[in-house]
N, C-alpha and C positions, 0 to 999 in steps of 0.2 A: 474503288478502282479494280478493276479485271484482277483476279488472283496471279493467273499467267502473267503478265507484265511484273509484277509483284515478285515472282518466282525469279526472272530475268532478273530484275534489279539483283537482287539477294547474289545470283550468280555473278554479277560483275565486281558486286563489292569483294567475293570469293576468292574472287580472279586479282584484285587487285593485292589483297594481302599473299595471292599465293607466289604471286612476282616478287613480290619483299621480300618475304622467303625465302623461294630459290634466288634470288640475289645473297644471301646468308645475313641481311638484316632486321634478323626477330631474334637472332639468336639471346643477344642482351637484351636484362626485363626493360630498361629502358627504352629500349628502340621498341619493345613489344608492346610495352602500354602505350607508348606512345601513337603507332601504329593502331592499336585497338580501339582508342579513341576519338584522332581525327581523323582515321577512313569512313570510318561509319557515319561519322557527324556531314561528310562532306557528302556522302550521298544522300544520308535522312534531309539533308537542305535540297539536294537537288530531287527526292519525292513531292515536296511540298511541291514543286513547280509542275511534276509533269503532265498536270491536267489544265494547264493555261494556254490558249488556243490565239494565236499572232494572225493580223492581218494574208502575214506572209503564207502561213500555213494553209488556211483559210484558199485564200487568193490562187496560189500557186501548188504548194505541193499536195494538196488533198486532190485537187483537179487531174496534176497528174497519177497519182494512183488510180482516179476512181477512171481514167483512160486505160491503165493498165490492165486493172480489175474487168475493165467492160471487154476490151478486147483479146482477152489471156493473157498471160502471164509473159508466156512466149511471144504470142503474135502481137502484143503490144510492142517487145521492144523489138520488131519487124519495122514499126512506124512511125514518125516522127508526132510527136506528142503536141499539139498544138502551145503555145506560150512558154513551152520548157528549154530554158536555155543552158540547161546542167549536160555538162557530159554523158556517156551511155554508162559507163561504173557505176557512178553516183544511182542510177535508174534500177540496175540491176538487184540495187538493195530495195530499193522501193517497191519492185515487180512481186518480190518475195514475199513483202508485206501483205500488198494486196489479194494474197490467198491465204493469208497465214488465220484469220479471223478471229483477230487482237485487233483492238482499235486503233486507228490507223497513226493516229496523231500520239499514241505512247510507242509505238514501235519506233515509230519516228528519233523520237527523244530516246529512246534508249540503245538504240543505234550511235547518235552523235558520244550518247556517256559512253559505252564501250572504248570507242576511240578516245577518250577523253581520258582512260585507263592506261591506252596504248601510247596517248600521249606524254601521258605522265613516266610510262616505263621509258620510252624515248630519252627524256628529257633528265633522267637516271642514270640511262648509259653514259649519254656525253659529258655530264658532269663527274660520272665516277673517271671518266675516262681523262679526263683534264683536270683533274684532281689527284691522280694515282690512287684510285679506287676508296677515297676519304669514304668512308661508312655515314657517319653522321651528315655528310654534306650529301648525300647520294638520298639519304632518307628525305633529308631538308627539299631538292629538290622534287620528289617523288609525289610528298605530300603539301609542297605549298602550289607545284602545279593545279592536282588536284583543287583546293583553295581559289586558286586567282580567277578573279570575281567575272571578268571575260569568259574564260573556261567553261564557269558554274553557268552565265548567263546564257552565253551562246545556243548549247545545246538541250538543256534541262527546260530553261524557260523558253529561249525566242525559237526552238527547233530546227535553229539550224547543224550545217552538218564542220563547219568549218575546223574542227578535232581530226575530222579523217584527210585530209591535204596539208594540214600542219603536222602532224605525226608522223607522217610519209616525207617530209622536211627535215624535222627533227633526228629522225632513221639517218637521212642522207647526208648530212655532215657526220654524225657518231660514223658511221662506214665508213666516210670517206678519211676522217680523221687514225680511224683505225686500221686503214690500211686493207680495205674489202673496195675496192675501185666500181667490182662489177653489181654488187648490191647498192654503195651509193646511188648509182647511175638510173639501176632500177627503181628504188626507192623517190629520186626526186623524176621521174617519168610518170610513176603512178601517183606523185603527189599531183602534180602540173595533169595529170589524166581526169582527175576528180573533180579539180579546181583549178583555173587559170593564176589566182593568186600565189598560186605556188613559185611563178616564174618569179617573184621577187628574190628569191633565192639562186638562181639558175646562173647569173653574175658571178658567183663568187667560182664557180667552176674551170673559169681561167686561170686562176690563181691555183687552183687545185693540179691546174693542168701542168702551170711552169713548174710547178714547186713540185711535182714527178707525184701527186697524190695517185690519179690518174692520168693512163696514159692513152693515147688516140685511140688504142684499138677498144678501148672502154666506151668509147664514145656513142659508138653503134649498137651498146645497147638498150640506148635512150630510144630509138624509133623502132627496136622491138617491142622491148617491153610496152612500148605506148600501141603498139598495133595491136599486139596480142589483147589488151585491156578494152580494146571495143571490139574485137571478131569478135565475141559471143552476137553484138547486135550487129552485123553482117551476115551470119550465119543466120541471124531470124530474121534476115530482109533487106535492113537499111542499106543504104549506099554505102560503099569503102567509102570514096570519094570526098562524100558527102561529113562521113563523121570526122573525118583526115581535117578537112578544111572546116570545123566546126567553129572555133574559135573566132575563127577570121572572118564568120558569116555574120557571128554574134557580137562584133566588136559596136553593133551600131543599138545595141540594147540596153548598154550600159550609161546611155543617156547625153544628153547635151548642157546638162550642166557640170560646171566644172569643181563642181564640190556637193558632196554630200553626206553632210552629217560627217566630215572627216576632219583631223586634226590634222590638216595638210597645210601646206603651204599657200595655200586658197583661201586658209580660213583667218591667214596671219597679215597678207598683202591683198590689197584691194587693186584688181585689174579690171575693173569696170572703163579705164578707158580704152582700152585693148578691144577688137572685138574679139567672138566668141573662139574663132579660130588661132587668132591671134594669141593668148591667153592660155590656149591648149599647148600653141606651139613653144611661149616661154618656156612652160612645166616640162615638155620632154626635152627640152634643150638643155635645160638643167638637171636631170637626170643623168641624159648622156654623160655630159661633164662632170659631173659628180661620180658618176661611176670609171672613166677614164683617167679623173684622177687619184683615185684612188691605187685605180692599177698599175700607174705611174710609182707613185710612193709604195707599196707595197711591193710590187717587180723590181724597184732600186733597192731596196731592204731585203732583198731574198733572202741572204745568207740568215738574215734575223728571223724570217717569217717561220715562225715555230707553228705547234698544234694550236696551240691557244692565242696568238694572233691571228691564224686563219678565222679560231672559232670567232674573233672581234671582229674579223672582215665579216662571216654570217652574216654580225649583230647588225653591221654598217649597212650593208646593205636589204636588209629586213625593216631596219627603220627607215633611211634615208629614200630607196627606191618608190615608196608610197608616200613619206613625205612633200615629194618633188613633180610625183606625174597628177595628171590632171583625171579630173572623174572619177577621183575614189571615193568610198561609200566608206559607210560608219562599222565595215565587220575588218575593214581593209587591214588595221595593224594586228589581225590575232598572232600570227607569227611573230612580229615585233614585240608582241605582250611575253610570249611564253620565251624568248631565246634571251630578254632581255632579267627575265629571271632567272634564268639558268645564268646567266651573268653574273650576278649579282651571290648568285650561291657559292659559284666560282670565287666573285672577289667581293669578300661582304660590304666592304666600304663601297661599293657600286649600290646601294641597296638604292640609292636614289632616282639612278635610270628606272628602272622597271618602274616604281614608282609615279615619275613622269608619265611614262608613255600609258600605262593604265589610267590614270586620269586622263590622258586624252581621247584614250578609246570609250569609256567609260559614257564620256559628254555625248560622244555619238551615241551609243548604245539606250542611254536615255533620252535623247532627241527624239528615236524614233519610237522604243517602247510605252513613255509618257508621252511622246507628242509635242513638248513644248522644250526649249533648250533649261537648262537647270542655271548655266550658263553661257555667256557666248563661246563658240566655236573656238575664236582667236585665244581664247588663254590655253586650251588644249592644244592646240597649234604652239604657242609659244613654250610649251611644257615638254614638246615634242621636239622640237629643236633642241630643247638647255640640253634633252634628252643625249641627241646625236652628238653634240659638240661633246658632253663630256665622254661617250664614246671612243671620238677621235683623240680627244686627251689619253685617253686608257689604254687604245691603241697604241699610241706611237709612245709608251712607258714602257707597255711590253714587247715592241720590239728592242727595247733596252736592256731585258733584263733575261737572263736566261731561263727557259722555264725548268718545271723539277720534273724530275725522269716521273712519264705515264705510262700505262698498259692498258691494253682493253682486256675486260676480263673475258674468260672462258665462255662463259654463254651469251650470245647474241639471239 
């Protein structure tokens, strides 16, 4: 493998112990060996992979570099990329690549681990932060993120990038939890700028809103931050316009059928007698509802709706929103996967949600890397669900209980 890429790696792992660090968890030899042993181990697993080459990769994002590459670096992201249906951020890393002259498909990969670093720091914060900065449990979450088998798969093996729009999630609750309105805001704008999947999270922001997390004038800086995030490619050509309504142009790529590879509610109720619209139309009916009532119960609980009930709203709707709507693919719960760990570190006897939901993503993940289902669909489905309900149970306990005095620490 290319020494360069090798050097990168080395650097991330660098990065990751130096966040332990300056968070002041290496101080004890325990946290230190601890630290010394499964960081390293968790990236020497994700070397082994990053010379494995996905259809995906292959198909789609080597195409689009080698457009980048053909047309400059610049004047490529001037031009709408033929088949690419990623936002212009997501491009801009990739534009980089294609003159960097590292092989295209490890940059790739070590792009998504970087985030996958940032992920893990994310997923740090908020647990220290709704823990009252518990050391051991901040470590636990740092390095089991890194671990969780999604995480490792996603970016190392199947090259995708889905670390940098869940990170920028993960960001957006610890802010908004800690009481930074206008970096929340930004935070889940560049997540949802990266990746549409982000918006499963973007729900919970009313809640944010009654409960005085954030307040209106916050709000506006959601269509900043998202403009700023593509003028670089306005400035080299493309359309405002055009990348503004990107989403909505691309809504019709994401297929006509109503499941795949996901552990959705598609995969658990059989709607073949429905037609195809029909079908669609149950799944967002049911979402809507599902997140309505939620804001129902949760807006009548105000007084109760502490930091760590909001964080269980996150979990709620991270899981339940892609549970419910129709056409989701088998990378849909990585958010699901990592907040319902964070969960779980939070409250150990939760250790069985995350659990669930990793097995359900997991079936997908193997669906499409092996090809063939290891199992059916529906047990992941149904693992997903035991997932949310016990959720809901945990939810409405803590709004019972009062939680223990937290603070965000000093460095964000």
């Amino acid at each position: 493998m290319d020494y360069r890429a090798t050097i990168l790696l080395y650097g991330e792992l660098l990065l990751a112990l130096w966040l332990l660090w300056r968070e002041g968890l290496l101080r004890e030899r325990v946290w230190l060996a601890a630290a010394l042993v499964s960081v390293p181990l968790a990236f020497a697993l994700r070397y082994c992979f990053l010379t494995y080459e996905t259809l995906d990769f292959l198909d789609w994002v080597q195409v689009w570099i080698q457009s980048l590459r053909e047309n400059g670096p610049w004047k490529g992201l001037g031009r709408e990329i033929w088949s690419c249906n990623y936002n212009v951020p997501y491009l801009y890393f990739l534009s980089v690549i294609s003159v960097s002259g590292v092989r295209d498909l490890l940059l790739v990969k070590l792009l998504s681990i970087f985030f996958d670093v940032v992920l893990a720091w994310g997923a740090m914060k908020l647990t220290g932060m709704l823990t009252g900065q518990d050391p051991a449990k901040k470590m636990a979450a740092f390095i089991l993120t890194l671990w969780l088998p999604t995480v490792i798969l996603n970016g190392s093996l199947w090259g995708q990038c889905d670390s940098i729009y869940c990170a920028f999630a993960v960001l957006a609750i610890y802010f908004a939890l800690s009481d930074r309105p206008s970096l929340s805001v930004a935070s889940i704008a560049l997540s949802i700028s990266f990746k549409l999947q982000g918006i499963f999270l973007l729900p919970v922001y009313f809640l944010f809103l009654v409960k005085g997390k954030i307040k209106l004038r916050h709000i506006f800086v959601f269509p900043l931050t998202y403009i700023l995030s593509i003028l670089p490619a306005v400035l080299a050509g493309r359309g405002f316009w055009e990348l503004l309504t990107l989403y909505l142009r691309n809504t019709s790529t994401i297929g006509e059928g109503l499941n795949y590879n996901s552990s959705s509610i598609y995969a658990l109720v059989n709607f073949d007698a429905l037609s195809p619209t029909g079908g669609e139309r149950v799944g967002i009916v049911l979402a809507f509802f599902f997140c309505s009532a939620l804001y129902v119960w949760l807006v009548i609980r105000l007084r109760d709706l502490n930091d760590r009930a909001l964080a269980c709203a996150c979990v709620l709707f991270a899981v339940g929103v892609p549970f419910l709507l129709p056409h989701m693919h088998d990378r849909y719960f990585f958010m699901a996967d990592v907040l319902t760990l964070v969960l779980a570190v939070v409250w150990p006897r939760l250790a069985l949600v995350p659990a669930c939901v990793s097995f359900g993503s997991l079936l997908g993940y193997h669906a499409y890397l092996k090809m063939y289902y290891l199992l059916p669909m529906r047990y992941g489905a149904t693992a997903m669900l035991l997932a949310l309900i016990l959720i809901l149970i945990h939810t409405a306990l803590t709004l019972d209980r009062p939680a223990p005095e937290s603070r965000a620490s000093g460095s964000a």
